[in-house]
Structure formats: C-alpha cells, structure tokens
C-alpha positions in Angstrom: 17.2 107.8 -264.7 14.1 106.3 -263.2 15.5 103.6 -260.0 13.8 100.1 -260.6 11.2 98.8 -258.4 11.8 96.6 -255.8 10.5 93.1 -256.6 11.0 91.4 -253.4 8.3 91.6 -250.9 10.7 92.9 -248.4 12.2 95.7 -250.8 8.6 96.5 -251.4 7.9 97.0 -248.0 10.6 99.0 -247.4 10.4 101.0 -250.3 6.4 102.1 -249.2 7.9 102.3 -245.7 10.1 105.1 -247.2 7.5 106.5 -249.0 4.8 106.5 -246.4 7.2 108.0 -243.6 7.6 110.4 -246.5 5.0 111.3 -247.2 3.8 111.7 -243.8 6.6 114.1 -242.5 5.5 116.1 -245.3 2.1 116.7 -244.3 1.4 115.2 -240.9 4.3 115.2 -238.7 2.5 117.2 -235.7 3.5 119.9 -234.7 4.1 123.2 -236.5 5.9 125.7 -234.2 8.9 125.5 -232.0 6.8 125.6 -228.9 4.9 122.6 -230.0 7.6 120.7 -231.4 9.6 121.8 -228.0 7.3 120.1 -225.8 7.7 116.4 -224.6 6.2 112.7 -226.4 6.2 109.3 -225.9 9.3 108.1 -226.5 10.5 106.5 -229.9 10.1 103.4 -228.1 7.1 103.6 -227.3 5.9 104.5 -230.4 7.2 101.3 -231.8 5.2 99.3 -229.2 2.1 101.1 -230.8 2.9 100.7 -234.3 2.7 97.2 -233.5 -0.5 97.4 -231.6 -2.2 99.3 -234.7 -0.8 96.9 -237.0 -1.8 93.6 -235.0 -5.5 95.0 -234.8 -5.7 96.2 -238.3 -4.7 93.5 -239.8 -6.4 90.9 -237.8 -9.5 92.3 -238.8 -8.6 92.3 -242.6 -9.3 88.9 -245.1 -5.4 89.0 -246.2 -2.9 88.1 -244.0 1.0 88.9 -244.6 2.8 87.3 -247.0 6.4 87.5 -244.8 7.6 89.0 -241.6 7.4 92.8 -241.2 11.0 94.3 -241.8 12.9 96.4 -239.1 11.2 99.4 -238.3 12.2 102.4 -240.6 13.4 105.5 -238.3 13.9 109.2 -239.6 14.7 112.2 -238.5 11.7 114.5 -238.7 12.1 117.9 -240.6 12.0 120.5 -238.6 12.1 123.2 -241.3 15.0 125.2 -240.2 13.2 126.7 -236.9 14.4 123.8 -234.3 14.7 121.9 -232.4 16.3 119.2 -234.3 16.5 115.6 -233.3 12.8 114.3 -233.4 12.6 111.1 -234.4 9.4 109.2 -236.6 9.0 105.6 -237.1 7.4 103.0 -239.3 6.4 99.7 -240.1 4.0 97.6 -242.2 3.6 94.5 -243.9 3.2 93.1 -247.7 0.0 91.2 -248.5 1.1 90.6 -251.7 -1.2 90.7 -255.2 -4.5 90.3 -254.0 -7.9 90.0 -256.4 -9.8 92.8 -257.2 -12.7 91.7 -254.7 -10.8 90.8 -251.7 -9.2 94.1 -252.3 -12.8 95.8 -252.2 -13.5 94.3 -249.2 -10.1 94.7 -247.8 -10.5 98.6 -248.1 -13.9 98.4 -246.5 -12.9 96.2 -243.5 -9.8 98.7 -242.6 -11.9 101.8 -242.9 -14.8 100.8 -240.9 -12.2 99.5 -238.4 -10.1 102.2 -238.4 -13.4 105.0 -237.9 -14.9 103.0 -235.3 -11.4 103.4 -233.6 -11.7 107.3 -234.2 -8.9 107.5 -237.0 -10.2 109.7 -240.0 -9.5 109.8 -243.7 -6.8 112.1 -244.5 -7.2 113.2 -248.2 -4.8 112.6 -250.8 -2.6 116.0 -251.6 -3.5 117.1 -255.5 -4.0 113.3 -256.4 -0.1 112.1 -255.7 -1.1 108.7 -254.7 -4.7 107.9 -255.5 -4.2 104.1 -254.8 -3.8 105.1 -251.1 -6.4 104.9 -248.4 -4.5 107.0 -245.4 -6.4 107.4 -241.7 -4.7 109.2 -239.0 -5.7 109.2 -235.2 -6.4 112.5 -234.4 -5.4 111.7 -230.3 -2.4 110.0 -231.0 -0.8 111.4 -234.3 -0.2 107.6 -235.8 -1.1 107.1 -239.5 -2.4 103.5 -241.1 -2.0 104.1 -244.7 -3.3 101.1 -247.1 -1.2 101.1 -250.4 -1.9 99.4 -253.4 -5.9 99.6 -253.5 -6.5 100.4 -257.0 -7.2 97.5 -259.5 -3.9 98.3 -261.2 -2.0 97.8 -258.0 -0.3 94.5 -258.0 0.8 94.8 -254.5 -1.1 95.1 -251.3 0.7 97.2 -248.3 -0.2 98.4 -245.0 2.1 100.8 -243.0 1.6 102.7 -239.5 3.8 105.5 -239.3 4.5 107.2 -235.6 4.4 110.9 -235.2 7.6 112.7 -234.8 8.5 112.1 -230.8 11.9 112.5 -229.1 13.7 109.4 -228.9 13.3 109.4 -224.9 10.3 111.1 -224.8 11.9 114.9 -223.6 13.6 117.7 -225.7 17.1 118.1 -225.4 18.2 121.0 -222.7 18.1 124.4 -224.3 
C-alpha cells in the first residue's frame, strides 16, 4: 500500500528532508573505512550553524522566497554498514517554495547552480535516473549537499534542502 503524500508545506518539507538525508547517506555520507569514519568532525552543532549559512546564501540569491518557516532540523544516525564505529550523526534542513511557474523555475535552477559552482560545490549525478527532477551539488571541502527538488515541469512543489555530512555529535569519536 502506497503512503499518501504530504499536502502540507511542512509535511512536504519534511518528507524531502527524509528523502534527501536519504538519499545522501546512501551515496555521500563521507567516509568509507573505519579509519576515516574514526577520525574527528565538526560537531553536529556546528553543522547546523552551516546548514543555515548555505541555506541563507542559496536562497537569497534565488527569485522564490519560502513559503513558511523551515521545520526542525532532521537528525539521523549515519550507516555505518556494519564495520563501526557507530554513532555518527547527519543533519538537514530546507525550505518549501511552493508551486512555482515553469519559468521562474528555469531560472531558479540556473541562479542556484551558477551560485552554488562559483562557491566550488559540483553537480553530483543522479544514481540510474531515481529522481531526475533533482538538481543535487555537494561541496567537495566541506561534505554538505544543496539539493533542489521539484525542478521538472511536472513538479508542483519547489524544495531546497542542505544536508550535513555524517559528523560526531561533539566533534570526536567515542574512546575505543
């Protein structure tokens, strides 16, 4: 049985919150051995702080503004697939721009990738097609992720999300 879609702006947020931080642990989290995942981050706070910056300059340079507040931050354990250690933590947080025409969606997706390259985030391509109405950057120095959601003409919702990458909550690994 299929779940139905939110139809709130905030239960759309949080449902591409989900999906983003989703989809990011899933192919972006960092690091991919215990030695790298072992080693200390910023801490979760910090990362917040961040997500707020990126979101704040993205969107200021974007012709849609926010239809409502962004929600709570969306925290989640990150997957360590069963080699350790455990207890990572990734955030996220975006905002709902609501259904926005066709041409201010054009020119949406242009402003956010010409801001976001001239920042040094690149385009991170879409895994076998699994959301093609998503334009995702990622900062190679930093690990964060802006992804732009609902960009095709059959979209009838406009999100933006930055997603952390996984961190420990205060920044160092828990004693061995």
């Amino acid at each position: 049985m299929r779940a139905a879609a939110p139809t709130s702006p905030l239960g759309r947020v949080t449902a591409a919150a989900v999906l983003a931080v989703t989809a990011l642990t899933l192919s972006a989290c960092g690091a991919n051995t215990l030695q790298e995942r072992a080693k200390p981050t910023i801490t979760l706070d910090q990362a917040k702080t961040r997500i707020d910056g990126y979101l704040a300059a993205i969107q200021a340079r974007l012709p849609v503004q926010a239809t409502s507040l962004p929600p709570a931050y969306s925290d989640l354990e990150c997957d360590a697939n069963d080699i350790g250690p455990h207890g990572r933590r990734q955030s996220s947080r975006g905002y709902d721009f609501g259904d926005v025409s066709s041409d201010v969606k054009a020119k949406t997706v242009t402003d956010y990738r010409t801001y976001l390259t001239g920042q040094g985030f690149q385009a991170v391509p879409d895994a076998a097609g699994s959301h093609p109405d998503w334009v995702r950057m990622k900062n190679p120095q930093d690990g964060f992720l802006a992804i732009l959601n609902g960009t095709s003409d059959s979209s009838h919702d406009l999100t933006l999300q930055v997603s952390s990458p996984c961190v420990w909550p205060d920044g160092t690994p828990p004693p061995k």
